[in-house]
Every structure is written in structure tokens, then in C-alpha cells.
VMD Tcl script that draws the C-alpha trace (Angstrom):
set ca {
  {198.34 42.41 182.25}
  {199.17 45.31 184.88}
  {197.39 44.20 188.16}
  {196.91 47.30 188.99}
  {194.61 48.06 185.84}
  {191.77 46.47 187.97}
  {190.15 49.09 190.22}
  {189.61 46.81 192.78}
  {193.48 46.06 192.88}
  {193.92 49.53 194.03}
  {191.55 49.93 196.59}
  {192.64 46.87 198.20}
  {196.38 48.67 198.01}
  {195.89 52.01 199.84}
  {193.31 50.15 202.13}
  {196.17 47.56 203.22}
  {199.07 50.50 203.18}
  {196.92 52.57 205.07}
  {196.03 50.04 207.71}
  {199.22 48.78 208.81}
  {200.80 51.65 208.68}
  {198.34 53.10 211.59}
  {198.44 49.60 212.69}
  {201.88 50.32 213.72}
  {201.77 53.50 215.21}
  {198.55 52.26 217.49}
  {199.80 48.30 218.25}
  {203.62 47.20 219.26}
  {204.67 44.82 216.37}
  {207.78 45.08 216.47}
  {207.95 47.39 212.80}
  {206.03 44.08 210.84}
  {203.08 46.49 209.91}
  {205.12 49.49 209.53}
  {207.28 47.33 207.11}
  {203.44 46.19 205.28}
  {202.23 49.28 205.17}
  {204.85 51.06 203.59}
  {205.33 48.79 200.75}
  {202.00 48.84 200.00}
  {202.15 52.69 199.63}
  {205.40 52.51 197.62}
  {203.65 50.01 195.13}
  {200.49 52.51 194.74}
  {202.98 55.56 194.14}
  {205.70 54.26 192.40}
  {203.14 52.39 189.76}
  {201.79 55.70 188.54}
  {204.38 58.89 189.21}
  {207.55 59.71 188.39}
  {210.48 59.57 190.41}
  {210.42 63.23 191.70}
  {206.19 63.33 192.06}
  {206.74 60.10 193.78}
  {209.11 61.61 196.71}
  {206.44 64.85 196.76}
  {203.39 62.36 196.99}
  {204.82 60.21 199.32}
  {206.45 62.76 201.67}
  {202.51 64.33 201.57}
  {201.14 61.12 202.36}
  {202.98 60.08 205.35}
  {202.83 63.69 206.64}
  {199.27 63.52 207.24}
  {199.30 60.20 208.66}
  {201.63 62.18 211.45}
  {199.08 64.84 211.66}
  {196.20 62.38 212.20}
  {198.80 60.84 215.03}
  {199.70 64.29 216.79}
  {196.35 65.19 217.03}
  {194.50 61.96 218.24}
  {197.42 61.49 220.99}
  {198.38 65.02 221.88}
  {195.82 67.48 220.72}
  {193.01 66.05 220.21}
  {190.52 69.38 218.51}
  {190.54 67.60 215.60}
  {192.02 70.20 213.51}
  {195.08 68.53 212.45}
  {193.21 65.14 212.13}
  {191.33 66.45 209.56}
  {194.21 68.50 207.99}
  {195.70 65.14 207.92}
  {192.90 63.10 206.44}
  {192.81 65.74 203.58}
  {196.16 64.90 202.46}
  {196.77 61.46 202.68}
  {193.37 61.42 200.00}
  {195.03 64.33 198.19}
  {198.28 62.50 197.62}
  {196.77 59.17 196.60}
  {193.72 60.66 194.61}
  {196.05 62.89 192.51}
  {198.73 60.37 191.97}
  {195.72 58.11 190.08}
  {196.10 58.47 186.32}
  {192.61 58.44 186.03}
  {189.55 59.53 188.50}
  {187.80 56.68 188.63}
  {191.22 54.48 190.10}
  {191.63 57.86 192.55}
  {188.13 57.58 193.60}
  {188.85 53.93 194.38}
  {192.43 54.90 196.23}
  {190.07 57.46 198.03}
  {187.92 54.70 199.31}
  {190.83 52.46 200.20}
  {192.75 54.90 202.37}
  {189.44 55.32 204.42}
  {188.21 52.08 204.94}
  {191.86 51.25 205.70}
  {191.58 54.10 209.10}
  {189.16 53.09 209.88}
  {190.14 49.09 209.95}
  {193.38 50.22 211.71}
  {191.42 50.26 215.21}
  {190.55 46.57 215.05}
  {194.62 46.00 215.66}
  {193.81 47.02 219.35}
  {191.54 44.33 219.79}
  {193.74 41.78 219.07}
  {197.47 43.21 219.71}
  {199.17 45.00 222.52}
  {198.63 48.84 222.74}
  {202.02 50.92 222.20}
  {203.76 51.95 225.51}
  {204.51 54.88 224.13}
  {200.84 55.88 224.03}
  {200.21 55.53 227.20}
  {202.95 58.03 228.39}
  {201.25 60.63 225.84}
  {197.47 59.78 227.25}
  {196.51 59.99 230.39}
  {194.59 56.66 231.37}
  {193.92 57.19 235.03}
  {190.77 59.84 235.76}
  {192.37 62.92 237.64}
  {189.86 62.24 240.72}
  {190.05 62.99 244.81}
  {189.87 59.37 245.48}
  {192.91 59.19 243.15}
  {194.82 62.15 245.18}
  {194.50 64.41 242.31}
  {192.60 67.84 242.97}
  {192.77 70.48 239.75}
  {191.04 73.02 242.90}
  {193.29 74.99 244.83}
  {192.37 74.57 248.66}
  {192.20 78.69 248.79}
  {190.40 78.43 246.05}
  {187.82 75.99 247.66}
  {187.66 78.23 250.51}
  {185.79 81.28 248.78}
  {182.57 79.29 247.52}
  {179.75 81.26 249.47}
  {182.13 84.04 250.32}
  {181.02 87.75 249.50}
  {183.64 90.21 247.90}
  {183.45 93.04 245.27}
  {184.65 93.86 242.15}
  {188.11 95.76 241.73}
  {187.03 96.14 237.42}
  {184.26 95.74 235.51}
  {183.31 92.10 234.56}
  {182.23 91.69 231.62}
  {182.49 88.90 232.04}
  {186.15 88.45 233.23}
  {187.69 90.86 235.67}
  {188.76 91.34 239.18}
  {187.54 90.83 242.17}
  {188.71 91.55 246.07}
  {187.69 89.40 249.12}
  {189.15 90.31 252.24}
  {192.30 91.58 251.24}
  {193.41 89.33 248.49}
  {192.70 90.02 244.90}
  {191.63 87.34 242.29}
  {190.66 86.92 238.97}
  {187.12 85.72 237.98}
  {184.27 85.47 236.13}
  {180.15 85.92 236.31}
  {177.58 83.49 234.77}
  {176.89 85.64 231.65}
  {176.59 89.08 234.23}
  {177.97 92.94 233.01}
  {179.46 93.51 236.66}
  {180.17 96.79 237.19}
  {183.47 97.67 239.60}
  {182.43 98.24 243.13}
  {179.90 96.03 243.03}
  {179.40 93.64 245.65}
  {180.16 90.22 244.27}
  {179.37 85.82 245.98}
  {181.09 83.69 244.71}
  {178.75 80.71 243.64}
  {181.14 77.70 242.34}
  {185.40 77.31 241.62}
  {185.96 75.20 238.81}
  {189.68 74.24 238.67}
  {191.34 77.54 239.13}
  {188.51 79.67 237.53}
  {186.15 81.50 240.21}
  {182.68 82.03 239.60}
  {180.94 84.80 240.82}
  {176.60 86.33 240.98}
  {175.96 90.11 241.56}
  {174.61 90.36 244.81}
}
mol new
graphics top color blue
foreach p $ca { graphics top sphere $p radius 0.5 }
foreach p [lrange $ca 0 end-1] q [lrange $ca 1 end] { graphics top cylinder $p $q radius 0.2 }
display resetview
């Protein structure tokens, strides 16, 4: 009898392709649970589609797996993540011949995420991971400073407004121009403008 009759064979399946194969993008094993995962995913698709729907489903699958990747490492809005999410379960919940074994693949692919993570625990973390994320905290006592020292300067400074702020606009102090903002304000030009706080590059500014 066809193992993969049993539901539980399944699950078990996409949960185990799914898992090493973001095993291996998260933890340096040198391609072992790249080489896992991806037979485990061939299995699932080859059992049930055809040799062309098994190229589309497959070339699906792994594209959201690179999705998830981009945006946990690089982006990070979660847009693509979910984007990502959404077709991996696509691919394996329409290659099922039935719903019952897709709602089972369904399960497997997200348990199998989600057990990915424990790799990190045990196994190194990718090098290559660590060039895309930035580990150290961007403080002063690290010598990093996001605010310009001019910028610094004009906390408690007076100027006025060049345009209307609404609330982004322009704003003069002494003779240099610069572009700001007001806490929630309608600024109207020529008014006379403090600036209250400088956040990175972005200067706030208060009616006066």
C-alpha cells in the first residue's frame, strides 16, 4: 500500500521538507538540510502531479520560501513574509488530490516554520546573515550617531517658517533653511517657529 495514502504520512512530509529547508537557509550545515528538505518536497509533489504541474508547484513553493527569507533578513514589514507563507500552502494544498491530505500538507508546512527556529539553538547561525542584519545597536557609546551635530545644535533654537506646515514644510533659522515638521500643528508661513526635539535627521518644531 501507497505510504502516502495515510494522512499522517503527509503531514509528517511537508513538515520535514519544510523544516530543513529553512533549516538551511537559517543554520550553516554545510547543504545536509538543504539536501533533506528538498527531497522531502520532491516526494510530496512528484507523488501526486504531473510532470509539468510538478515544475509549476514546485517553482511556487520554493519561491515563497525566498520571499519569507528576503523579508525576515532584508525587509522585514512583513509583506512579503506573508506573500510567501500564502504560497508555499497554495502549492502544497492544491497539489493534494483530495482536501482532507491538503489540509494535512497545510498543517505540515506550518508546524515545519515554525520548528525551523529550533536549528539555531543547537547549530551555528549562517555568516551570511549576519552581514544582512545588523547585530550591534547603532548607539553613542558605540561611535554611531544617526543626529547630525548641526542638527543637534538647533534644539531650543527659535526660527520661522519659509511655507506652510502642515505638517511638513520649511523652516529658516538664522540664515540657513531646513526642512521640518510640527507635532500634529497647521503652521502657517511666517510664523515664528522652536524647535523642540531632532530625531535622526528629522527636525521637530512648536508654534511659538
Amino acid at each position: 500500500m501507497d505510504l502516502l495514502s495515510y494522512d499522517w504520512i503527509v503531514l509528517l512530509i511537508t513538515l520535514f521538507g519544510t523544516m530543513f529547508l529553512i533549516g538551511e537557509l537559517l543554520v550553516n550545515m554545510r547543504g545536509l538540510l538543504g539536501l533533506l528538505g528538498f527531497s522531502f518536497i520532491t516526494i510530496y509533489f512528484y507523488s501526486f502531479l504531473t510532470p509539468d504541474m510538478f515544475a509549476i508547484m514546485m517553482f511556487v513553493y520554493l519561491l515563497g520560501l525566498t520571499l519569507i527569507i528576503i523579508d525576515g533578513k532584508i525587509v522585514n514589514d512583513g509583506t512579503l513574509a506573508t506573500i510567501g507563507a500564502t504560497a508555499m500552502i497554495i502549492a502544497v494544498g492544491f497539489s493534494a488530490p483530495d482536501w482532507v491530505t491538503g489540509l494535512y500538507s497545510v498543517i505540515g508546512v506550518l508546524i515545519g516554520g515554525a520548528a525551523s527556529f529550533m536549528f539555531l539553538k543547537v547549530f551555528k547561525r549562517r555568516e551570511m546573515w549576519t552581514k544582512i542584519a545588523l547585530n550591534d545597536q547603532l548607539s553613542s557609546e558605540m561611535g554611531y550617531n544617526s543626529m547630525k551635530e548641526t542638527y543637534s545644535d538647533l534644539v531650543q533654537r527659535n526660527g520661522k517658517a519659509l511655507t506652510d506646515m502642515r505638517p511638513v514644510g520649511t523652516i529658516q533659522i538664522d540664515d540657513e533653511e531646513y526642512s521640518a515638521i510640527s507635532n500634529g500643528q497647521w503652521i502657517h508661513k511666517g510664523d515664528a517657529v522652536k524647535v523642540t526635539a531632532v530625531d535622526g535627521t528629522r527636525i521637530l518644531v512648536k508654534k511659538i
